[in-house]
N, C-alpha and C positions, 0 to 999 in steps of 0.2 A: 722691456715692454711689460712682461709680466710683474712684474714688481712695481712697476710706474701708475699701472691700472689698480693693482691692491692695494697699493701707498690712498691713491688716489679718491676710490673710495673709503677708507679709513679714515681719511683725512674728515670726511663727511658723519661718519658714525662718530668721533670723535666730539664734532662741533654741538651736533645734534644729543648726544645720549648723555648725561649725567652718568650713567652708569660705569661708561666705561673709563678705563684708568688709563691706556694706555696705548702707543702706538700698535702695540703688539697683538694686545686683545684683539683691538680693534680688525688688523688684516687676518688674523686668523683663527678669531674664536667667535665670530659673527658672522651667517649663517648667508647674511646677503650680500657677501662678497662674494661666493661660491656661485650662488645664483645669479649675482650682476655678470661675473665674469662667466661664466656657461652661457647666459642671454647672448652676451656680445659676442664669439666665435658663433654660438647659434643663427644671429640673425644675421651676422655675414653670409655666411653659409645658404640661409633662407634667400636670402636677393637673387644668390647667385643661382638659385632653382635648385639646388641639392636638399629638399625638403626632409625626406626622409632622416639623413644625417644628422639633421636640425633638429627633427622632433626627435630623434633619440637624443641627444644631449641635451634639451630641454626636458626630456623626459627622466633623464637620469640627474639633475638638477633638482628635479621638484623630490626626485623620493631621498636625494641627499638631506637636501634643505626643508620641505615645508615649503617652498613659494616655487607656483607653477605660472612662468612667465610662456606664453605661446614665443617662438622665435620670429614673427610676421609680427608683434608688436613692437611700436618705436616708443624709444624711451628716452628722455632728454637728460641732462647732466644735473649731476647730483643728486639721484632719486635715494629715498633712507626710507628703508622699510624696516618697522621697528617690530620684531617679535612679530616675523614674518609667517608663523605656521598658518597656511590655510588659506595664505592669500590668492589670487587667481587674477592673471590679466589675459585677455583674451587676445586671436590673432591681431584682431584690426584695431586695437586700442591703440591713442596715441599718448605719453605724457610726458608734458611739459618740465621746463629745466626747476629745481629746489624744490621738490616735489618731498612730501613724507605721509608714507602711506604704514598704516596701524596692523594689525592682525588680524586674519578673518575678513578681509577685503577682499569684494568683485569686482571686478571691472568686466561684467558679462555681456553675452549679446542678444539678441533679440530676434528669434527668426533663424530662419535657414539660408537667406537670401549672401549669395557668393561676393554683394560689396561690402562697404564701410555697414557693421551692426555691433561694434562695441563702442565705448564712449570716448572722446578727447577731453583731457584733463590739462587745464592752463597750467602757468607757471605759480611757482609760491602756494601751490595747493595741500592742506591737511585735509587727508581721511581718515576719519576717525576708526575705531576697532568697528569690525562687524559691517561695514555700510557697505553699500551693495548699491554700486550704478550699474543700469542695464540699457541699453542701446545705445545707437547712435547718436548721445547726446554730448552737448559741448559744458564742459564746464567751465568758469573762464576766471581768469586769473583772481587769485590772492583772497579765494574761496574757502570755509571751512564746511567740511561734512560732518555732522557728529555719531557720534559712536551708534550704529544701527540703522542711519538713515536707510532708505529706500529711494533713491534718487530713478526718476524714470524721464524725467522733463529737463530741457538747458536748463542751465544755473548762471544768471548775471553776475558779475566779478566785485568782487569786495562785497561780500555777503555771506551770512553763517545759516547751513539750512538741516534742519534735525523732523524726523519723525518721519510714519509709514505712512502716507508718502509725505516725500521729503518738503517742508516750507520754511518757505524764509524767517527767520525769527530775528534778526538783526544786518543793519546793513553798516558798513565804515566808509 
């Protein structure tokens, strides 16, 4: 199992990164395998009401790696976080399957309020370095964010949206 889950995402950093050369790097010299695989015994853990257990291994994830995933977010298959120092996804985030998310990404929330206050991110989604979605909004599939956006409002799918705040500037 352990090995099937690092294969597995490997496989992914592999497909995605130019950089990297090789199977090997890939499960064990990249930095979001360590924090994929922490998320997932985390967010098991979190379902099962063992919270505390949860945020410490998330906890000790983020100061391994650089990418501090909350264990109460759901994360869909094949997420590649590239030159993940800084990124941040919050409890109630949800993101979608082929997902590649940049460095310096928030996925924050808005408010105090104990429901859904961080964002849902479709499938086939780039966020760019630095961009920052905050609340309860949807973004929806096959979406680009660009590098610094400030996304505060839904995002309609097949569309590229850049700038403080974030607008549409092309649509496919």
């Amino acid at each position: 199992m352990f090995f099937k889950e690092r294969r597995e995402i490997a496989r992914v950093i592999l497909e995605k990164d130019p950089a990297c050369k090789n199977m090997f790097e890939a499960m064990f010299l990249y930095p979001v395998v360590e924090a994929l695989l922490s998320h997932r015994r985390a967010h098991r853990l979190y379902i099962r009401g063992h919270f505390t257990l949860a945020r410490f291994l998330s906890h000790r994830a983020r100061r391994k790696t650089g990418i501090e995933i909350h264990p109460g977010a759901k994360i869909g298959k094949r997420l590649f976080i590239d030159h993940g120092m800084g990124v941040v996804i919050g409890e109630t985030a949800e993101i979608g399957d082929d997902v590649t998310i940049y460095h310096g990404v928030t996925l924050g929330g808005r408010g105090l309020s104990k429901t859904k206050r961080h964002p849902t991110i479709g499938d086939r989604v780039m966020l760019g370095a630095r961009s920052t979605i905050l609340g309860p909004v949807e973004i929806g599939d096959d979406v680009k964010v660009g590098a610094g956006a400030v996304v505060l409002d839904n995002v309609e799918e097949n569309v590229t949206v850049v700038g403080v705040p974030a607008e549409v500037v092309r649509r496919r």
